[in-house]
N, C-alpha and C positions, 0 to 999 in steps of 0.2 A: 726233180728239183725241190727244196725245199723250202716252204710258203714265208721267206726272209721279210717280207713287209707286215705281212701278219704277225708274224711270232716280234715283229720288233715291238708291236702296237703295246705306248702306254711302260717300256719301260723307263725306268732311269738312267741308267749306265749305256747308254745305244750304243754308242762308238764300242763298247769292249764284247756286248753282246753281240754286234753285226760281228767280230772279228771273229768270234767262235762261230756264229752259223758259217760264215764264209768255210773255216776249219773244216767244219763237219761236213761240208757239202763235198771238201775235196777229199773227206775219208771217204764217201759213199762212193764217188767216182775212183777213186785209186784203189780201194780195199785195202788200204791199209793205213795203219794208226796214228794219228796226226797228233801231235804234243802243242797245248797251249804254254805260254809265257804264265810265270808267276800271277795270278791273281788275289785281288784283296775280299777280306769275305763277302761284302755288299755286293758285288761282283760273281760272287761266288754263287751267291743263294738265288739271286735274276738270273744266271745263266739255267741252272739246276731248275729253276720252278718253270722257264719258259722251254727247258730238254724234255719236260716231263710227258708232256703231250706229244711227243713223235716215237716211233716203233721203228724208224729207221735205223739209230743211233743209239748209239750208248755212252755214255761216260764211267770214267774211275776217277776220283778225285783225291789227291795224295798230297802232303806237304813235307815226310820225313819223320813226323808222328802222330797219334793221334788228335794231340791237341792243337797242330797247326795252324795258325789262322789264314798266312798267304801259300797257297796252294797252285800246283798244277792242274789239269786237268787232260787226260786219253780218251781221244777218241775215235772211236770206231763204227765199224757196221755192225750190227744189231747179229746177224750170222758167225763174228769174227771171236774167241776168243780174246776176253781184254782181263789184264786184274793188273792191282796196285804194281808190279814189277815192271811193267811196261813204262811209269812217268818216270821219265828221266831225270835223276835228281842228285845233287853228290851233297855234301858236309864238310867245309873246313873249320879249324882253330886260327886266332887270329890271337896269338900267346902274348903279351908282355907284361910287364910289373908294372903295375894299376894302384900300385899301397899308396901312393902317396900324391899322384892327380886322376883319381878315378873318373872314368869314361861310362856313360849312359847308353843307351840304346841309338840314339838320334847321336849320340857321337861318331858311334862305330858306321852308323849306315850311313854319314855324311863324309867317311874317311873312306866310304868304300865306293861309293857313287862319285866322290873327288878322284879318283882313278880314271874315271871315263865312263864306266860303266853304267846303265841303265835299271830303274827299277823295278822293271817289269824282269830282269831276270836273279831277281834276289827271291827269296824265302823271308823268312823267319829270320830273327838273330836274338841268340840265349846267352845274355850277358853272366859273367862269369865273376862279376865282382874285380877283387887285384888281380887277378888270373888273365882277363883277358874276355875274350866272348869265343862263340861260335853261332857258323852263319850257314843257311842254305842255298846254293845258290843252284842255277843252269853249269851241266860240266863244264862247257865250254869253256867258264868263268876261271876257271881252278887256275892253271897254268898263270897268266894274266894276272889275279890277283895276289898269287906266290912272287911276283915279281914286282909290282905296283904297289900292292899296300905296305908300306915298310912305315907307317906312323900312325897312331891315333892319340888326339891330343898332341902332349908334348912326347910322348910315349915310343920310343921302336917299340915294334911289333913284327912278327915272324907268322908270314899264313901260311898256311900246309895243309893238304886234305886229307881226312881224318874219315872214319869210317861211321856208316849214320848211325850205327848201334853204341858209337863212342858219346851221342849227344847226351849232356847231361840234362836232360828235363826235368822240372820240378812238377810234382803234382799238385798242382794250385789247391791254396786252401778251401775249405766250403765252412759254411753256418746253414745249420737248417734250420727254419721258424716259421710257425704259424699265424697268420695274421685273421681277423675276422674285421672284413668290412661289409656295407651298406651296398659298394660297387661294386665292379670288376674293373674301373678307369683308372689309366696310367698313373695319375698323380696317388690315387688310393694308393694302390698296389704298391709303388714303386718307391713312395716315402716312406710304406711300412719296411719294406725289404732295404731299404740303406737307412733306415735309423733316421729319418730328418724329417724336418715338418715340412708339411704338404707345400706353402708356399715359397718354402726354400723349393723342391721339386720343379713347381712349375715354372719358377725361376730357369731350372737347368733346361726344362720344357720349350720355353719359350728363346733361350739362348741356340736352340739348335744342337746340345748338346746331349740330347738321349735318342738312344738306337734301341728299334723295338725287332728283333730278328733280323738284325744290319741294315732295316731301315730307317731313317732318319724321320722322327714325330715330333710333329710341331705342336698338335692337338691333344691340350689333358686330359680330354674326355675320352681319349681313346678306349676301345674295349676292350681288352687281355684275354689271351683264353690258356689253357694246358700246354705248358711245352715252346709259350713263346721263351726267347732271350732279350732282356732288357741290358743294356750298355750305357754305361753313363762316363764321361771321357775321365780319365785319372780316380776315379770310384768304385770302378771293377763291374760286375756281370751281377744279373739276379736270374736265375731261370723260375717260370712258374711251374709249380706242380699240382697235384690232385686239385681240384675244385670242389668243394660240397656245398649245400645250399641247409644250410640249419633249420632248426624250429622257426625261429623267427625272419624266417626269408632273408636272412642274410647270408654274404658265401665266404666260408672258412677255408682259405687257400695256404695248401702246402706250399713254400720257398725255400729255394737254394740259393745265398749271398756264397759267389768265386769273390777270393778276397784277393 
């Protein structure tokens, strides 16, 4: 059995992380590969940091591409062969003419959750401009929403499942920049890397709006180290990179602004 009271201790997302150990406890006893529902990353990265410490189990974590952000996750016993082909996952188009009342993200997944259907088994959705989007969802969904989703907006729309190498992903933009602060804390960092004055920052700080690794920081003082990801809502991503420590004790950090 595995130690579910322990491994809960101290997270944030309990409810979604009990629902995976419960998972994994029934791959160990079945031997074989148990599929979670759509996850969001905050979800994603407490499941993975409290997976890390057991040898029982294994994970593969997959959304349909690499830049994913709501994801499945497989799992299995630690003995079992497991890789990315095993989370079950499909891809539809959700096609209509967009030119003239274009439809957002929060459109399409409110036209597609007005069907009936649940968020936990959506993915991703890669809006397509007048085109239209496309969505990932649980197979199960495909049929269902081939028949159900017939609007978005004021828009018909035609869903149909389309194959995952048909999705058009764009590779987000990047800015690399060097900043030299005093600190390593969140408001330093994180108002050199979006271009804004620090007390604009801790504004966003304090609103509850900045994700340091998809968790939520309330505190400007926070420390930063190599390789975190900073999120700041409608701003886009800053990842830290290299750290050095100068002549004059100050630390010159590498940055990547996702635009």
């Amino acid at each position: 059995m595995l130690p579910r009271e322990e491994l809960l201790k101290g997270v944030e997302n309990r409810d979604s992380v009990a629902r995976v150990i419960d998972q994994a406890q029934q791959a160990i006893k079945t031997w074989e590969v148990v599929l979670t529902d759509f996850l969001s990353p905050p979800e994603l990265v407490e499941i993975q940091r409290v997976f890390n410490r057991l040898t029982e189990v294994q994970l593969v974590v997959w959304g349909g591409y690499p830049q994913a952000e709501r994801q499945r996750i497989a799992i299995a016993r630690s003995e079992l062969p497991l890789d990315q082909s095993q989370v079950s996952l499909v891809a539809v188009e959700i096609a209509g003419n967009f030119l003239f009342d274009t439809a957002s993200h929060r459109d399409f997944l409110g036209a597609m959750l007005g069907t009936g259907i649940v968020r936990e088994k959506t993915g991703d959705i890669i809006v397509l401009g007048e085109r239209g989007a496309q969505a990932i969802v649980a197979p199960e969904l495909v049929e269902f929403l081939s028949m159900s989703l017939k609007q978005v907006r004021s828009v018909p729309v035609k869903t149909q499942q389309i194959e995952v190498t048909e999705l058009k992903v764009r590779e987000p933009k990047k800015k690399e920049l060097t900043t030299v602060e005093a600190s390593l804390r969140l408001d330093a960092i994180a108002s050199a890397g979006f271009g804004m004055s620090r007390s604009k920052m801790i504004d966003f700080i304090d609103a509850g709006d900045v994700r340091v690794n998809w968790k939520e920081v309330t505190q400007a003082s926070s420390q930063l180290k190599s390789g975190d990801l900073i999120a700041i809502r409608s701003k886009g991503r800053l990842e830290v990179g290299e750290i050095a420590v100068t002549k004059k004790d100050r630390y010159r950090v590498q940055l990547t602004r996702y635009i």
